[in-house]
C-alpha positions in Angstrom: -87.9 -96.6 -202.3 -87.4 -94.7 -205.3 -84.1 -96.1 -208.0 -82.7 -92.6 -208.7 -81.5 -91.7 -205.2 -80.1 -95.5 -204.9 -77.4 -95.1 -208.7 -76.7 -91.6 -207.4 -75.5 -92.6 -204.3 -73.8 -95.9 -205.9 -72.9 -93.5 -208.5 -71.0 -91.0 -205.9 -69.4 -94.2 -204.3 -67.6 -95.3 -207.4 -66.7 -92.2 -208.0 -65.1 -91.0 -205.0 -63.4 -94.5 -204.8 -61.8 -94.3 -208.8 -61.0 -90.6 -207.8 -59.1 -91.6 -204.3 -57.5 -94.0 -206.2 -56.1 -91.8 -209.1 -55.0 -89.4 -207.0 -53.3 -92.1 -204.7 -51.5 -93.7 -207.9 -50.2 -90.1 -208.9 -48.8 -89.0 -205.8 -47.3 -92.6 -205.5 -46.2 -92.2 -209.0 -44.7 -88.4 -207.8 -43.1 -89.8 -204.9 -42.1 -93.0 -205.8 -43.4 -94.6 -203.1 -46.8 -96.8 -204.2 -48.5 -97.5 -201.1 -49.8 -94.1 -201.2 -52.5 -95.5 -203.7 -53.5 -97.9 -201.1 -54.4 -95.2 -198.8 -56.0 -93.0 -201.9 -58.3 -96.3 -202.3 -59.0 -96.5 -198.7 -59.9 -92.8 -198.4 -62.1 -92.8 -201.4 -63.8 -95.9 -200.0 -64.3 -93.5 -196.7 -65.5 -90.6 -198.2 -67.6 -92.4 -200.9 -69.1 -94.2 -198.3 -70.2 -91.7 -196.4 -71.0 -89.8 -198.9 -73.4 -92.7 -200.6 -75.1 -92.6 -196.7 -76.0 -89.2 -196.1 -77.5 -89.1 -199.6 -79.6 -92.6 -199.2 -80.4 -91.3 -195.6 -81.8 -88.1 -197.5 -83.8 -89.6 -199.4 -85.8 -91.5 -197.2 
């Protein structure tokens, strides 16, 4: 198995994660109600994941 396809897809991860979770922490900052950067977290670690498996399972 090749290392590039492997930090992309950790790469996307992270990335979707830290982006669900900003987006969570401004709308919670917006609305004043924080849990909403719970659920940006969770979503980011849903999309990222998914994300991170359709591009290890291309690479195989």
């Amino acid at each position: 198995m090749k290392v590039a396809p492997v930090i992309g897809a950790g790469a996307a991860f992270a990335g979707s994660v830290l982006a669900g979770l900003a987006v969570g922490v401004w709308i919670g900052h917006t609305t004043g109600n924080q849990l909403w950067a719970l659920g940006g977290f969770a979503a980011g670690i849903a999309v990222g994941g998914y994300s991170a498996f359709r591009l290890l399972m291309q690479s195989l």
